[in-house]
C-alpha positions in Angstrom: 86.0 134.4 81.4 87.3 137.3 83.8 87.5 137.0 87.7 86.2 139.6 89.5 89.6 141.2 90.0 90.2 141.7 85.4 92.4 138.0 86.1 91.5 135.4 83.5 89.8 132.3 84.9 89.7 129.0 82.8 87.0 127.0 83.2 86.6 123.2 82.9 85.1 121.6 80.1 82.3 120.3 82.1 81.7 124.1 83.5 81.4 125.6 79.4 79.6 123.0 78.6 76.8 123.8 81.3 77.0 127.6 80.5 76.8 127.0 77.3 73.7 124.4 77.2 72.0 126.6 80.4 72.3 129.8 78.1 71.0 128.3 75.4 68.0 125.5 76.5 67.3 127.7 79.9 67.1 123.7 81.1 65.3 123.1 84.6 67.6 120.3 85.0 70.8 119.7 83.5 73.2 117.3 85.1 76.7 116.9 83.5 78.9 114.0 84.5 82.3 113.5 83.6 82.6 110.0 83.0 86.3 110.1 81.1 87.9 107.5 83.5 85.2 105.0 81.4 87.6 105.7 78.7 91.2 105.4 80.0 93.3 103.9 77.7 91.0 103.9 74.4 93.0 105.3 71.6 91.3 108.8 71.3 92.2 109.5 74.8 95.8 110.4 74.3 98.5 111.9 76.5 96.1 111.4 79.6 93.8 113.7 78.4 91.1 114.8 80.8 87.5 115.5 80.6 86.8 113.8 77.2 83.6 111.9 78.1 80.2 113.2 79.3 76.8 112.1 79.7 74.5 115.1 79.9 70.6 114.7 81.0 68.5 118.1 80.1 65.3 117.8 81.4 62.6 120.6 80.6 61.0 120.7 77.3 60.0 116.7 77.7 59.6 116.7 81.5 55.9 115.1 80.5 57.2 112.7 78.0 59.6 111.6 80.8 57.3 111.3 83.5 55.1 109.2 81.4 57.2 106.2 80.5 60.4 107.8 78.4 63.3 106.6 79.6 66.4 108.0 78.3 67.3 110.8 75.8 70.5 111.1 73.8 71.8 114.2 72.6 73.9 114.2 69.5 
């Protein structure tokens, strides 16, 4: 991604993985938390690696399913 003076910004994982999942599902909803420190010290978090762990909620295409008794979805 380019800032608005042509120098490259990196973005965090968290931050591509909304534009990516807001570009695509035009979500009304979309929370994304990082919840990596869950995971400290498993054995694929090496080298204390950052931003490895998410749980994303997308809420628009079953926003009645949800308000009628579903209670979580899973994305894989």
């Amino acid at each position: 991604m380019m800032g608005s003076r042509g120098t490259s910004v990196v973005l965090s994982r968290a931050a591509r993985m909304r534009q990516k999942l807001q570009s695509a599902l035009e979500a009304s909803a979309l929370d994304i938390e990082d919840v990596s420190y869950q995971h400290a010290g498993h054995a694929a978090v090496k080298d204390n690696a950052n931003e490895t762990h998410f749980n994303i909620k997308v809420y628009d295409l079953l926003t009645d399913e949800l308000n009628s008794g579903l209670h979580a979805i899973s994305i894989v």
